[in-house]
C-alpha positions as semicolon CSV with decimal commas, in nm:
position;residue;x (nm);y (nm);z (nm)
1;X;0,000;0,000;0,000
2;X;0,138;0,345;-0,066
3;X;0,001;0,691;0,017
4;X;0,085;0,933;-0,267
5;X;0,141;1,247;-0,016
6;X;0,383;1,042;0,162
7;X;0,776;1,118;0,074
8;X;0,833;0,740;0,170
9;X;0,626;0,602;-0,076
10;X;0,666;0,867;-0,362
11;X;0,998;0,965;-0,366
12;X;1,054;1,284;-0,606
13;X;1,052;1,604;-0,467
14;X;0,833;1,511;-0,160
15;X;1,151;1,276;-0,053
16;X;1,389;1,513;-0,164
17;X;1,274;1,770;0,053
18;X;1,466;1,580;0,354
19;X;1,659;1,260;0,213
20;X;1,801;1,115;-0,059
21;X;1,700;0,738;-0,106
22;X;2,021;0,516;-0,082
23;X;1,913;0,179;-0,154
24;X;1,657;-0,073;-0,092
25;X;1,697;-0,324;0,189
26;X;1,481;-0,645;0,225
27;X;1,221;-0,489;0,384
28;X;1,260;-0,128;0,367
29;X;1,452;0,188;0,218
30;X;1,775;0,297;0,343
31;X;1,771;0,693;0,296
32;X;2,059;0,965;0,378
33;X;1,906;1,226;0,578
34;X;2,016;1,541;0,393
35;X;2,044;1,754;0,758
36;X;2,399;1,674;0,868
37;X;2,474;1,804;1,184
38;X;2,494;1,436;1,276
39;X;2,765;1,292;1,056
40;X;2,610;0,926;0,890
41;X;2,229;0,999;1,009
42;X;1,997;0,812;0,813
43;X;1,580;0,667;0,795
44;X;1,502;0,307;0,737
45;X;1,169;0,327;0,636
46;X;0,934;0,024;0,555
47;X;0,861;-0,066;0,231
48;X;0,459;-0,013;0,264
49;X;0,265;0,263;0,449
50;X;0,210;0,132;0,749
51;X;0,180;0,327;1,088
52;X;0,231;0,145;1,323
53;X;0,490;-0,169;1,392
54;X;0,170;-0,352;1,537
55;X;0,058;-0,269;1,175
56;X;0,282;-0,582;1,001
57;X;0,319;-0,958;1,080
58;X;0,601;-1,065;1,334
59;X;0,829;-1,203;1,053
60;X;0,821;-0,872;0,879
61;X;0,832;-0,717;1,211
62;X;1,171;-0,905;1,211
63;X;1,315;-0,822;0,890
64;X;1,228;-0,445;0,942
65;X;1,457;-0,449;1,279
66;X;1,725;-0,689;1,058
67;X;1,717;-0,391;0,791
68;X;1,772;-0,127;1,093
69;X;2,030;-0,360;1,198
70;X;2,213;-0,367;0,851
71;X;2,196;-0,005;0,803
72;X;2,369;0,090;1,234
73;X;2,635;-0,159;1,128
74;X;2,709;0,022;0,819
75;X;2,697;0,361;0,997
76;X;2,907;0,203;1,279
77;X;3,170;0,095;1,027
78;X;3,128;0,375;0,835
79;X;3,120;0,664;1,083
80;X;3,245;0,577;1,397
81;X;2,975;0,687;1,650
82;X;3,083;0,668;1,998
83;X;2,667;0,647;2,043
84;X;2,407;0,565;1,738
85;X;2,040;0,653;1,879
86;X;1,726;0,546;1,722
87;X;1,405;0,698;1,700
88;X;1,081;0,606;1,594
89;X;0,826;0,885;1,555
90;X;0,560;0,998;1,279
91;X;0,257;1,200;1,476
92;X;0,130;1,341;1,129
93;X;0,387;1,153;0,886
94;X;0,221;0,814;0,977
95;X;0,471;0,570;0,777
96;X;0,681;0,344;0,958
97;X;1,045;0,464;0,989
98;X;1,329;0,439;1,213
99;X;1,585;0,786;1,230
100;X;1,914;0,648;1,291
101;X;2,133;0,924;1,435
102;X;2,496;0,858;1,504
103;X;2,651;1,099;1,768
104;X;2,979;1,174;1,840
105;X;3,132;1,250;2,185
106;X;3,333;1,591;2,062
107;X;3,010;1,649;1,843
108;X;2,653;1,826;1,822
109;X;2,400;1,778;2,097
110;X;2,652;1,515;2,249
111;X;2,462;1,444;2,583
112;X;2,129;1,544;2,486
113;X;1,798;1,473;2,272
114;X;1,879;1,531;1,893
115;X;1,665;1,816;1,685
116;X;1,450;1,622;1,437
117;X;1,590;1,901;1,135
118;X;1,829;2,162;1,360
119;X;1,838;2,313;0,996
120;X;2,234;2,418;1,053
121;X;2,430;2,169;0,796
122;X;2,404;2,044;0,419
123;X;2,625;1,943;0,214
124;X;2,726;2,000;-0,121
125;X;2,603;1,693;-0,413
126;X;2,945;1,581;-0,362
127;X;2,953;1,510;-0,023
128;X;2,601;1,345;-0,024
129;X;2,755;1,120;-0,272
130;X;3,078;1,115;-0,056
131;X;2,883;0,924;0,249
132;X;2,644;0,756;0,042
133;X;2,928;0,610;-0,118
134;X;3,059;0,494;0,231
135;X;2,743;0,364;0,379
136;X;2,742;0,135;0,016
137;X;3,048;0,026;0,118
138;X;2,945;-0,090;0,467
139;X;2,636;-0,201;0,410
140;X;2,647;-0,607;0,422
């Protein structure tokens, strides 16, 4: 099922506004998070749209955390994060998604709750293509 206001199931410019899709996973969509303040931050987001994790069947339940599992290894190996954090919201975006934000002990909001778009760092095409490449790389 997709929702054709939703950036998830789209893509185009409603996805562009905040991520650029970096591949498809079993399950889901791995996608680079175009705010950088958090070096390697990504969304796994589920392949259908679906609100809630109570939403899908325990085995896809399963490959949907394996997919999120895939994607903080490759950050990890990647990156470096002396903490990744994960969180799971969507109060009026109500597809399934997982923000995977990698923080960094000399870095941004080290210590505290991450903004969900501070707004304070983009990159140029280049770099986006930089880190996708190295997520690629990583991802196994």
């Amino acid at each position: 099922m997709k929702d054709q206001n939703c950036g998830y199931c789209v893509g185009g410019a409603p996805l562009a506004a905040f991520g650029i899709k970096i591949c498809d996973l079993n399950v889901s969509q791995l996608i680079l998070f175009k705010e950088q303040s958090h070096p390697g931050r990504c969304i796994v987001a589920y392949k259908d749209h679906v609100s809630e994790i109570v939403n899908i069947s325990e085995e896809e339940r399963n490959a949907f955390f394996a997919d999120v599992d895939r994607a903080a290894r490759a950050i990890h190996a990647a990156f470096h994060p002396d903490k990744l954090n994960y969180g799971a919201y969507g109060d009026t975006g109500c597809h399934l998604h997982m923000h995977l934000v990698p923080k960094y002990k000399d870095g941004y909001e080290w210590g505290g709750v991450f903004a969900m778009n501070p707004g304070e760092k983009y990159l140029t095409d280049e770099e986006y293509a930089e880190m996708i490449g190295k997520i690629k790389a990583n991802l196994k």
